[in-house]
C-alpha positions, 0 to 999 in steps of 0.5 A: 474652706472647702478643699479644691480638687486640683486638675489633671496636668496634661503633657503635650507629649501624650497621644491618648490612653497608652495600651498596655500588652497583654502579659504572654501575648507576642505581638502580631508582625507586620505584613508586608505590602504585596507588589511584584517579586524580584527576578528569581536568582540564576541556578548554577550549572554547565555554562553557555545559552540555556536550553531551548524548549522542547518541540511541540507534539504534532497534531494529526494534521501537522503529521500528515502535512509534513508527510513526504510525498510518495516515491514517482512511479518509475519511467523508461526502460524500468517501466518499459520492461515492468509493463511488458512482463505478463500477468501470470494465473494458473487454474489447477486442473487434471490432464482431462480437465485442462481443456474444459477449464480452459473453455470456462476461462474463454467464456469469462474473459468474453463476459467480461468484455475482452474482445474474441480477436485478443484471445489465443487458446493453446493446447499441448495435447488433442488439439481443441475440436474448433481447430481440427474442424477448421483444419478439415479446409486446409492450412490456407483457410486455417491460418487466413482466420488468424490472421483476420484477428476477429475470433478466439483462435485454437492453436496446438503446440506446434502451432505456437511459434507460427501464431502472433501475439495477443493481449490473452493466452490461454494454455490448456495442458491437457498432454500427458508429455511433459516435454511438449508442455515444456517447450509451448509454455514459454513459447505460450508466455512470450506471445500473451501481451498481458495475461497467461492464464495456464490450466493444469497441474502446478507443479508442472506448470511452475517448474517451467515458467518457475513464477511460483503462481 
């Protein structure tokens, strides 16, 4: 009788064919899902609020926004007193030069529109040659031109303390004493409304009105 094969005995426990590790290998670890990450512990140190962040750079345009606003100009008696101040302008020139310097000073403040009524020329040594001229006429006729206001008046020294003021004096220190110069300049200075312009040596002319021009 021919012999039957008896048939495998399945169990129910089994899944299918068990793989069987390889001698040597480790296992792979199991990754871990990715999702969100805890909150990172709290670093121990000084106790209290924590730190606030550092300020923000300014831009060019943040600077200049906050850029104070200049200073106001002064008023009042400080300004008053800052206006009524002279400029002062020195032209270096010899005792024989002074008068022709100041001439070229004249001729460029006419050129470059003031008025002839707002120009005093002053010379602390010949008089200029328009002043001996118009003296020719007498006193009257003389002082009646300054007065009128409405042409450059030549005046000597001496005739500083008599004339009225005008916007521009011009001084031509062409004396050879230094007395006389020291004693027109500052009767020349309070007499210019806005400008002096002095022609002659600097080193006589700052030891006077001592302005360091």
């Amino acid at each position: 009788m021919p012999l039957i094969p008896e048939e495998p005995q399945i169990h129910e426990s089994a899944q299918g064919p068990r793989a069987t590790p390889v001698t040597g290998r480790t296992a792979p670890t199991p990754r871990p899902v990715p999702g969100p990450r805890p909150a990172a512990p709290s670093r121990p140190g000084r106790p209290g609020p924590p730190r606030p962040a550092p300020p923000m750079q300014r831009t060019p345009r943040d600077a200049a926004a906050t850029k104070p606003a200049p200073a106001p100009a002064p008023s009042g008696p400080v300004a008053a007193a800052a206006s009524s101040a002279p400029q002062i302008q020195l032209i270096p020139a010899s005792a024989e030069g002074a008068l022709d310097a100041a001439e070229e000073a004249v001729d460029l403040l006419l050129d470059a529109g003031r008025a002839p009524g707002e120009v005093l020329v002053v010379t602390t040594g010949d008089p200029h040659p328009w002043a001996v001229h118009e003296l020719s006429f007498g006193e009257a006729s003389y002082w009646t031109q300054h007065d009128a206001g409405d042409d450059v008046f030549y005046a000597d020294a001496a005739a500083v303390s008599r004339a009225a003021s005008r916007p521009v004096v011009v001084v031509a220190v062409n004396g050879e004493s230094g007395a006389t110069a020291d004693t027109a300049l500052p009767l020349a200075h309070s007499r210019a409304g806005a400008l002096l312009i002095v022609c002659g040596d600097p080193q006589r002319i700052n030891a006077v009105l001592g302005a360091g021009v």
